[in-house]
Structures are given as structure tokens and as C-alpha cells.
N, C-alpha and C positions, 0 to 999 in steps of 0.2 A: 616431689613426685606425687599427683594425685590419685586416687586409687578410683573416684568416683568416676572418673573418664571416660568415654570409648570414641575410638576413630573405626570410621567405615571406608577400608582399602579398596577401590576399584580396581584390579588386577585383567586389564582388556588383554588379552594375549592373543596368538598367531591362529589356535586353532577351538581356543575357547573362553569363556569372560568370567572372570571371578569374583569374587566379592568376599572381603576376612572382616571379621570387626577382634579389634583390638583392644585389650583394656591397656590403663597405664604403664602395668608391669611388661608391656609386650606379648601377653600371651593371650591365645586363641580362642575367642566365646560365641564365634561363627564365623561360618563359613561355608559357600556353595558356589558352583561349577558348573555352567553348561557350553556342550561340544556346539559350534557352529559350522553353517554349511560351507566346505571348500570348494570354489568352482575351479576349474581347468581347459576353458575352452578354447587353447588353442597348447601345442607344445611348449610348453618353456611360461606358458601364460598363469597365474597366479590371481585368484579375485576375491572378494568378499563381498557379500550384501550389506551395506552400510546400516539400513535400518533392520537387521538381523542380528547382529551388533550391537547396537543400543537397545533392542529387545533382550535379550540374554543376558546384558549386563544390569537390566534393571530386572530381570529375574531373579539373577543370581542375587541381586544384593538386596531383594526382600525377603527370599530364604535366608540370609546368613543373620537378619536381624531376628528373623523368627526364631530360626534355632539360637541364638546368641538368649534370647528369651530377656531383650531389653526392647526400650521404645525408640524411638526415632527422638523424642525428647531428651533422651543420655548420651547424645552424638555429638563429641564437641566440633567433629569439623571431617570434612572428607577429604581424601589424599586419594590422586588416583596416577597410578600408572601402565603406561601402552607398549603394545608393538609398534617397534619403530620403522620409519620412512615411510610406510601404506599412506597411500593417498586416498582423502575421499573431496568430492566436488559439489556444493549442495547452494541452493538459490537462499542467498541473502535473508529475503522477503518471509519465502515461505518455509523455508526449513528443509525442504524435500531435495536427498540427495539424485542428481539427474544423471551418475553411471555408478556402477560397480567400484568400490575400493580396487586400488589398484597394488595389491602386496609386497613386501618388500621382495620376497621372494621371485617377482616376477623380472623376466628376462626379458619383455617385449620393446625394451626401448636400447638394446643392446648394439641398431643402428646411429641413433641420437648421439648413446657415447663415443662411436666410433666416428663421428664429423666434431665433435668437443675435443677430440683427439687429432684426429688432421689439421686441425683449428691451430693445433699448441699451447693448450687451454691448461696442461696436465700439472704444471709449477706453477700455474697463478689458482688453480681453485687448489692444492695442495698448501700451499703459503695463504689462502683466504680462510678456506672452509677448516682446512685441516683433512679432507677426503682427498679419495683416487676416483678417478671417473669409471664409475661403474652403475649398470642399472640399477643395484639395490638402493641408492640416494631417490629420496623424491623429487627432487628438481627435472628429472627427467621424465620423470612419469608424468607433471604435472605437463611438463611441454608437449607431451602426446597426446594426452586428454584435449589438449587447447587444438591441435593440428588433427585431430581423427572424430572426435566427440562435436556434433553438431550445437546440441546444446548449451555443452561447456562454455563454447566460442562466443556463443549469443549471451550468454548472463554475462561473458566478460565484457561484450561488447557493452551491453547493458550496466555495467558497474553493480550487477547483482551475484555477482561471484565470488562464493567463498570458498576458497583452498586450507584443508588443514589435514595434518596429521591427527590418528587416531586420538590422543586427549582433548584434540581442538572440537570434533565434533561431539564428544561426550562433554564436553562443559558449556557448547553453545545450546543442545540439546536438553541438559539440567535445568541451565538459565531461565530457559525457553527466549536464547537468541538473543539476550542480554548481555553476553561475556562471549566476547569473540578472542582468546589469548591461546597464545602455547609456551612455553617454557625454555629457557636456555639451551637445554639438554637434547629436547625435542626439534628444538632450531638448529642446532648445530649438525645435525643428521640429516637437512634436506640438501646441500649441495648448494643451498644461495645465503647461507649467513657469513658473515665475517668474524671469525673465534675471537678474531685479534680486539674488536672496536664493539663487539657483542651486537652490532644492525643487521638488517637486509643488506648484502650486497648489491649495489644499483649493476654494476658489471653482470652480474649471473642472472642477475632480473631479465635482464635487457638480452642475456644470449637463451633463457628459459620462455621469452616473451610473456614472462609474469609479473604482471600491474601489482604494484605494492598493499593497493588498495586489498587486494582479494587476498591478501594473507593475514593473518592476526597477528596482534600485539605482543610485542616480547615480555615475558614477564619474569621475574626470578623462583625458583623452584619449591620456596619455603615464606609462602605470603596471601594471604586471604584474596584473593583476584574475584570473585563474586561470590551468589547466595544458588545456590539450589533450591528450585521453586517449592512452596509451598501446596503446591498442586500435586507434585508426587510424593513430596515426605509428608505431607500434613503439618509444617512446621519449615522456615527457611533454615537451610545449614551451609557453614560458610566452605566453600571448597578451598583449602587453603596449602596443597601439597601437589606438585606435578612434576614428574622428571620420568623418561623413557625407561623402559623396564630396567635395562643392564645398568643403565645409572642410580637408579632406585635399588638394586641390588647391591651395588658395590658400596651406597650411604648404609643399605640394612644390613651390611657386613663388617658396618664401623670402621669401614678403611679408612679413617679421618684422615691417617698422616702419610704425609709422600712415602714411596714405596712401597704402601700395604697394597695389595693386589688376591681376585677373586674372580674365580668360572663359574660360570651359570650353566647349566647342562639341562636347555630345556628342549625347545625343538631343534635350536644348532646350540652352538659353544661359543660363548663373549668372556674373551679372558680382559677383566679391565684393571688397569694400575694408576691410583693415583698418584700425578707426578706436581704434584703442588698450584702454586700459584701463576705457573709461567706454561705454557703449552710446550709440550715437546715433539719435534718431527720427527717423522721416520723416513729411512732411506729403504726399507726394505717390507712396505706395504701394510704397517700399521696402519690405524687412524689415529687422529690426532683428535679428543672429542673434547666438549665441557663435559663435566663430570656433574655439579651442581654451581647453584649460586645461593650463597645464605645471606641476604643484607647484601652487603657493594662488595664483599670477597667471592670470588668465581674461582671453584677447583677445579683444574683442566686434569685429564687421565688421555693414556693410550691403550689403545682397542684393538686386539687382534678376533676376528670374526671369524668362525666356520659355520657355514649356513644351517647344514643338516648334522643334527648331533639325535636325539629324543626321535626325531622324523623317520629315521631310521630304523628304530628299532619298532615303532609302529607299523612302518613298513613291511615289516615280518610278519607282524599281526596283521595288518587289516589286510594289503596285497595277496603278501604272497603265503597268506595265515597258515605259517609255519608255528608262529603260537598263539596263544589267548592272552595271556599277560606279561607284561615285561617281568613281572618276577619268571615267571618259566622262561625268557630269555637268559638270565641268571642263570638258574638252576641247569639247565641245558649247557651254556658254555662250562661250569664247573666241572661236567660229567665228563671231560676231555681235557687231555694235558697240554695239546695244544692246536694250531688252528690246519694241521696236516699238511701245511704250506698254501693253505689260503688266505688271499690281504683281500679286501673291501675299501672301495672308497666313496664314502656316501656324498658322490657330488650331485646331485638329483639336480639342482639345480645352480651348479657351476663350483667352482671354489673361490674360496675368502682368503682371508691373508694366511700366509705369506703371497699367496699364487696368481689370488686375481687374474682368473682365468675364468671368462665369463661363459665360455665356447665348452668347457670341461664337464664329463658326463657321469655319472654313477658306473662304478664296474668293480665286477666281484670276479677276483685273478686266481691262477694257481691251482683251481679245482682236479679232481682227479674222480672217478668211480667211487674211490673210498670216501668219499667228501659226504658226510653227513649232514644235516640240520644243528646240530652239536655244534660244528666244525664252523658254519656259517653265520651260529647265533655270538661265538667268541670271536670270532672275523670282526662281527660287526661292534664288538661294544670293542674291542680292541681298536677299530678305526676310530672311536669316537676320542680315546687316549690317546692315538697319535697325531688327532690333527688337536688335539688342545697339546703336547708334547710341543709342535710347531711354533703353535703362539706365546706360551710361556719358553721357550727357548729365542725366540726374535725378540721379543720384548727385554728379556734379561740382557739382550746384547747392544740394542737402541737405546736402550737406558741407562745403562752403565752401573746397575744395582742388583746384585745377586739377591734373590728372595729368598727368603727364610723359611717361606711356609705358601700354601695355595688354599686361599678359604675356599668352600664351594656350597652350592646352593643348587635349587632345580631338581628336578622328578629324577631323574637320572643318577643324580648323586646320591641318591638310598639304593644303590646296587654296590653291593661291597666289592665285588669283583673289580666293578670299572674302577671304583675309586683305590682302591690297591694294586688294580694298574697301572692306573694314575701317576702315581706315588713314587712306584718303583721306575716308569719312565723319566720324570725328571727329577728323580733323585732329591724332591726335598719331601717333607712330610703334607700329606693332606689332612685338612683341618674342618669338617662338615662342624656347622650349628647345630644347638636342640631344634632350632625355629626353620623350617627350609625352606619356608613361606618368606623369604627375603626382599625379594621383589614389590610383592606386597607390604613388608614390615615398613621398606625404607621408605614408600609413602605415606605411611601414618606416620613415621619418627617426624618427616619432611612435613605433615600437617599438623599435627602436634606441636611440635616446635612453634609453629605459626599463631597457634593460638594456645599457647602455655600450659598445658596438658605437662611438657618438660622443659625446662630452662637452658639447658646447652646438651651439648655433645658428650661432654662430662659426663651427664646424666644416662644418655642413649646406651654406653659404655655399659653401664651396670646390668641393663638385658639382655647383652649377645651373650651366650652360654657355648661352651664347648659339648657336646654331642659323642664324637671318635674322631681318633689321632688315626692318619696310616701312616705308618713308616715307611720309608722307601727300604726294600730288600737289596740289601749290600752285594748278597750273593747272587743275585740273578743273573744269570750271565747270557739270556737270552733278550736279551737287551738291546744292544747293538744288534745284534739280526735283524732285531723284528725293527728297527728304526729303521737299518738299513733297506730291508724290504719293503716297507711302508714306502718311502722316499721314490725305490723302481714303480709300485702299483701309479704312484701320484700322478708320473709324467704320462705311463700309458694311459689316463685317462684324457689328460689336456687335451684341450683342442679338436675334441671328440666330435663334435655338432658347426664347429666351422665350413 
């Protein structure tokens, strides 16, 4: 382990772009953060401005050097991790993206799934991809852009059309259009890869009507793929780290071995479990995802997703600014013993597994006169425990492997409340890190690695720190109620917007 080191993490996320630098030890010598704009123009629609995007995250990540108070010369290599599925669409030639990112969050292509389902498409992209047909994949989104986007149509027609998920455009943008690639992790999240054979699938190509040409190069997720210009660092740096946020989390949580499994509690909830060297299917609305690729070994994990987890408790604040901070979200549910019989269900924008229910709407049940802000603030972080309670109980059942422990990670998981909810729902112990920055971590472990910074897994081992233990409360006997009620609020919301 060299001590002389630092990695500079690219942390692109849903509602804002980060930037950590890392020294050897794993620990934090900068770091910076800015919020980006979210558009919503139409119901159910989700967007981002692409080069707003790459503006913020090259902000962020000249403050994180400056505060870090190193050079850009001490940088042995950049690791960057994204929000996954968002689409953006940008000309070849010139670089300049020609619509709006199209979000994972967004619902508008919830037609598309619905003829890939009359089709009977649902067991061959299920056994291909390892997904369920749903908007949140970008394969779908990328076929709308092709079918409603003027311009889209014409670069393709033109063979000047580049299709890439959020790290495709930040490292052809770095390059400056030199390195057109994305990563295992990030492919296996659009709905046209094959997990099995690790290619583009020609079958999903051909029902996406997406030219193979317009997508980038598969690469593995721990391996120098190009240079970062010297025009923006002053100095070329090798980008040598890329895997989708919750995959980058579950590597910066050291899940190395079959079975370890980890929640990320950021804007929603990604319970992932690594299940080894073989993919494993579910029968009951997991995903089936790569996990990473280190060298020719590829670790496959299963994926239970709840969209809105973090989003929700913002929701409090910015909407319906019931508070100012999620610590006073906290502090408010504690002032109350319990939710006076009100459940929450933050579908805002449908629900994930188990339910996949894409028609499914946000709704807060049970209310009464006495229903206080108190009452709505523990409603809410309570909902965000029962639908991660969902994926950690389908998962333990599709896998056939009782878990021992739930690592966690994400802005959320420093709310002791939730996490002692947590705990006490599925009854095993929760395990938060010193480091929460995981996400970020597992792309500098994953760049690092690449350019020997550290030498194995081995190694990475000796930086993950324990933080707090929760113990699951034996005695709780409000348990089952509140499962059981969670379960009533769920169905009332399905199908809400059909």
C-alpha cells in the first residue's frame, strides 16, 4: 500500500455530481458537491441537461482538489461512477448533446414496454439481459429518442450518433471524444446486453432499432480505457475505474464473496448481493445484474430496486417544506412513539421490485385530524425500511442464503432511527461503515487497483472500517403490524395512473 497516492472519484449521481479524492489508506482529502437542475415537463417525465452535468462535475472536482490541497500531478488515476440507465444522445463529430438526458426515473416510455410485452419478449430479455421490461432500462428510452427526437434519427441516419449512459458521456467528454466506452456494470443496465456472452445483444438491438455502431465499447470495470486531456487537468490522467453507482458500492463495501450483500439509501434503495461467478434468476422481480469485471473473472449480483428512498424525504423539505433538514426529519419522527396509523408509500414514480408496477403512485394512507408532521415524518423514513425490508426478504428467498448482516451506505443511512428500523424489520444486524462515501470509494478501489495504487482485494479489506452495529430488537412486537400494513398501503397504491 502506497501512501504517496491519490484517486480522484467522480461520484455523477441522480440529483447532483461529486467529486472525493482519496488517498491510499481510503480516506477523504477532498471533496465537493453541486445540486443540478431537475426538469419535469411532462407527468411521469424525468430529464437532465447533459452539459449541466458535465459542468458540475467538473466543478465539483476542481474544488475537491483544491480543498484536498494536492496537485493534479499526485493523481494516480480517476475512477468514476454514475446514475444508472439515463440516457444521453450527442453528435459523434461535434460533441454537443442534441436532447435532454432521459432519466432513469422517467416513465415516458411505459407504452414501448407495454408492445415488448404483447410481443412476449418478457423470458427472452429476462434470460438475455437478466431485467424485467420496464421503463427504468435504457434500451427503451434510447428507442423513443430514435422514434420522437428529430435530430436523434438524423445523426443515426448519418452514423454520427452516440448513445451512452452517464460514464459514457463523462469519459468521451474528458477524452475530448477520444474514448467512446462504458463498462460491464453500466451495460448490463440498458436492456440490450447479453450477461450470459458479455456483447450487445443483435436481437434487442434490432427490437430497440439501435445501430451497434452508436453505442460504445464494452470494457471491464478495473482497467485504464483512456487519458483525461491535458487541456482540463494540466497533465493527462489515466481513467482507469468505471462501474454504475450501486455496483461501485457493493465493490466499496468489500462484498468480494458470494453472499456478502449491501443497501445504498440514496435517492431510492439498491439492495445488491453478490451471488458469485454464475448469474442467478429470479422468479419474483429481482434483477439479475454484473456486479463487476476484474481481468476475465466477472462477478454477477442480484438487484432488488425501490426507486424513491432519499427523494422522499426531500420531498418533505423542498415540496411540501415540512422541514429544512433531514436531520429535523429524524428528530421529528423520534418525538413520536408511533406513526398514529399512518403508512406512506413513496411510489412518486411507480415501484421496483418486488412489484414492478410501473402505473403505481405515491400515497400517504390512514391519516386522521390527529396526524401530525411528527406522525408523516416517521411514516416516511418507516416506508423507506419497509420497502428495503421487501428486497432484502425476496432476495434471501431467491437465493437460498440466509444473510448474516445488511452493510449500508448512502446519505440516509446516518439517520439512526431509519437504520434501527432497519434492523429491527429484518431481523439481522445493520452494519454502516466509517467511510459512507462507498459509492465513490468502490471507484477509486476499482481505479486503483488498475494502476497499482493496491494490489488485490486483499488489500482493499484492510480500509473498510466498521462505524455502528444495529441490532435487530427481539422485543419488538410491532413488527408484523407494521409489515403487515405496509403490505395493505402497497396494493392501494398500484395501478394508480393506469
Amino acid at each position: 500500500m502506497k501512501t504517496g497516492k491519490y484517486i480522484l472519484s467522480l461520484d455523477q449521481g441522480t440529483t447532483s455530481s461529486r467529486a472525493i479524492v482519496f488517498n491510499s489508506l481510503g480516506g477523504i482529502v477532498g471533496v465537493s458537491q453541486k445540486e443540478f437542475t431537475q426538469y419535469y415537463p411532462k407527468p411521469g417525465y424525468v430529464e437532465h441537461d447533459p452539459v449541466e452535468i458535465l459542468e458540475t462535475q467538473l466543478y465539483a472536482m476542481r474544488q475537491a482538489i483544491e480543498e484536498s490541497g494536492i496537485s493534479y500531478e499526485d493523481v494516480a488515476a480517476i475512477g468514476i461512477t454514475n446514475q444508472r440507465e439515463t440516457v444521453i444522445a450527442w453528435d459523434k463529430i461535434s460533441g454537443i448533446p442534441v436532447y435532454n438526458a432521459i432519466v432513469w426515473q422517467c416513465r415516458r416510455t411505459a407504452p414501448i414496454c407495454e408492445e415488448l410485452k404483447n410481443k412476449g419478449l418478457e423470458d427472452y430479455i429476462k434470460k438475455t439481459t437478466g431485467l424485467i421490461i420496464d421503463p427504468y432500462f435504457s434500451g427503451t428510452k434510447m428507442k423513443w429518442m430514435l422514434e420522437n427526437v428529430p435530430e436523434v434519427k438524423r445523426l443515426n441516419d448519418e452514423k454520427r450518433l452516440c448513445f451512452g449512459t452517464v460514464d459514457t458521456w463523462l469519459i468521451f467528454s474528458l477524452t475530448e471524444g477520444k474514448t467512446f466506452v462504458t463498462d460491464v456494470s453500466n451495460a448490463s443496465r440498458t436492456m440490450l446486453f447479453d450477461i450470459n456472452n458479455l456483447k450487445w445483444d443483435e436481437r434487442m438491438l434490432e427490437e430497440m432499432g439501435v445501430d451497434i455502431d452508436s453505442l460504445p465499447k464494452v470494457v471491464s470495470s478495473s482497467e485504464v480505457v483512456g487519458m483525461a486531456s491535458a487541456e482540463i487537468f494540466g497533465k493527462e490522467i489515466p481513467i482507469a475505474g468505471i462501474a454504475g453507482d450501486q455496483h461501485a458500492a457493493l465493490f466499496g463495501q468489500c462484498c468480494f464473496e458470494e453472499g456478502m450483500a449491501k443497501n445504498t439509501y440514496g435517492t431510492g434503495c439498491f439492495v445488491l448481493m453478490n451471488t458469485g461467478e454464475k448469474p442467478v434468476f429470479s422468479n419474483k422481480g429481482l434483477l439479475t445484474t454484473i456486479g463487476w469485471k476484474l481481468g476475465d473473472k466477472v462477478a454477477y449480483a442480484l438487484e432488488g430496486s425501490a426507486f424513491n428512498a432519499g427523494s422522499a424525504i426531500k420531498w418533505l423539505r423542498d415540496e411540501l417544506q415540512l422541514i429544512k433538514t433531514p436531520q429535523e426529519c429524524d428528530a421529528l419522527a423520534e418525538t413520536v412513539e408511533d406513526t398514529a396509523g399512518a403508512m406512506f408509500v413513496p411510489a412518486f414514480t411507480g415501484l421496483g421490485a418486488p412489484y414492478w408496477d410501473m402505473y403505481a403512485r405515491g400515497s400517504l394512507l390512514g391519516i386522521t385530524r390527529g396526524t401530525t408532521k411528527a406522525h408523516i415524518c416517521r411514516a416516511v423514513l418507516e416506508s423507506i425500511a419497509c420497502e428495503s425490508y421487501d428486497l432484502f426478504d425476496t432476495m434471501e428467498e431467491e437465493s437460498g442464503v440466509k444473510l448474516k448482516e445488511l452493510r449500508v451506505d448512502g446519505g440516509a443511512s446516518r439517520s439512526r432511527f431509519l437504520m434501527q428500523c432497519q434492523a429491527d424489520l429484518i431481523g439481522r444486524k445493520v452494519v454502516r461503515p466509517v467511510c459512507l462515501e462507498t459509492t465513490a470509494l468502490g471507484a477509486a478501489m476499482l481505479a486503483g487497483l488498475a494502476t497499482d495504487v493496491w494490489s488485490s482485494t486483499d488489500e482493499l479489506k484492510e480500509i473498510w472500517k466498521v462505524n455502528a452495529v444495529y441490532e435487530p430488537d427481539a422485543d419488538n412486537e410491532a413488527v408484523p403490524a407494521t409489515i403487515e400494513r405496509w403490505h395493505k398501503a402497497v396494493k392501494c397504491s398500484m395501478g394508480w395512473a393506469k
